[in-house]
Phi, psi and omega in degrees: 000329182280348182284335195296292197311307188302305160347278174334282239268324176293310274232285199270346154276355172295309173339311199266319182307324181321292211286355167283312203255025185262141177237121164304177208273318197283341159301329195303320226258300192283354189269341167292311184312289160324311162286323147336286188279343147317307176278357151278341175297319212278330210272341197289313191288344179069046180209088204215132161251153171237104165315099189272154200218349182199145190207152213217094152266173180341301202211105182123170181277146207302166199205141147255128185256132217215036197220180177262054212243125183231193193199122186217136170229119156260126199036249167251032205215106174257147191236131166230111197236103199204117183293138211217138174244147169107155191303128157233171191270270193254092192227152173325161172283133159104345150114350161069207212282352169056199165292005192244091156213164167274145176181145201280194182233123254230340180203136183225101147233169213194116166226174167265135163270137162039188194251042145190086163175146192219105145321088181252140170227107173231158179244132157212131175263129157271007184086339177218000175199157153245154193215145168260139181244124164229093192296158178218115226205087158332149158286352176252021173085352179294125216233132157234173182210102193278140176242150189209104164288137162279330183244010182225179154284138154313162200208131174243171203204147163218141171197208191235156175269132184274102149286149198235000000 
């Protein structure tokens, strides 16, 4: 008899665990649905963050980043706050300002890639390097990001775009 029970009780907690954590296909299509359009307002209004969450330099091995280190375009002003692995060639003494400045953007394009991914290409001069950025930016918000220097190796980074 006690086995019985014990049987029951798993039995109806797998049950309530199932029946909890299932999403129909139609919640799944509007919570998608949704994020879509969140990450195209953001990408219209040009006012969007990427949380970098992986970072891939040149040379040496992929890095998980565990700090808040981020990639912001407000309008026409990008803040890169971005961690650098890798060679540079020619940079102030003391390693200058790397990857971390505010610097306004000097060129902005945006086309669609396919049909759920939007190509951004932007310049930004910091005063001390021009560096290019070319973002790939899902409909579901998953971000890779190629960084390209006159004075350092490149370096690419992936993370998720911050939905409001």
């Amino acid at each position: 008899m006690k086995k019985y029970k014990a049987i029951l009780a798993i039995a109806f907690a797998a049950t309530l665990f199932a029946a909890c954590s299932t999403l129909t296909t139609a919640e799944k299509a509007e919570r998608e649905a949704k994020t879509a359009q969140a990450v195209a307002a953001a990408l219209n209004d040009r006012h969007y963050t990427v949380e970098i969450e992986w970072m891939y330099p040149m040379s040496g091995r992929a890095r998980n980043v565990l700090s808040d280190f981020m990639l912001e375009v407000r309008g026409d002003t990008l803040v890169s706050y971005l961690p650098y692995f890798g060679r540079a060639y020619n940079v102030p003494y003391g390693g200058g300002k790397g990857m971390n400045f505010v610097a306004p953007i000097t060129h902005y394009h945006s086309a669609k890639s396919g049909h759920d991914a939007t190509e951004i290409t932007l310049i930004v001069d910091n005063d001390e390097d021009i560096l290019q950025y070319r973002l790939k930016i899902f409909s579901n918000g998953k971000t890779n990001i190629d960084v390209e220097s006159r004075k350092r190796e490149s370096i690419s980074y992936s993370g998720s775009m911050v939905l409001k």
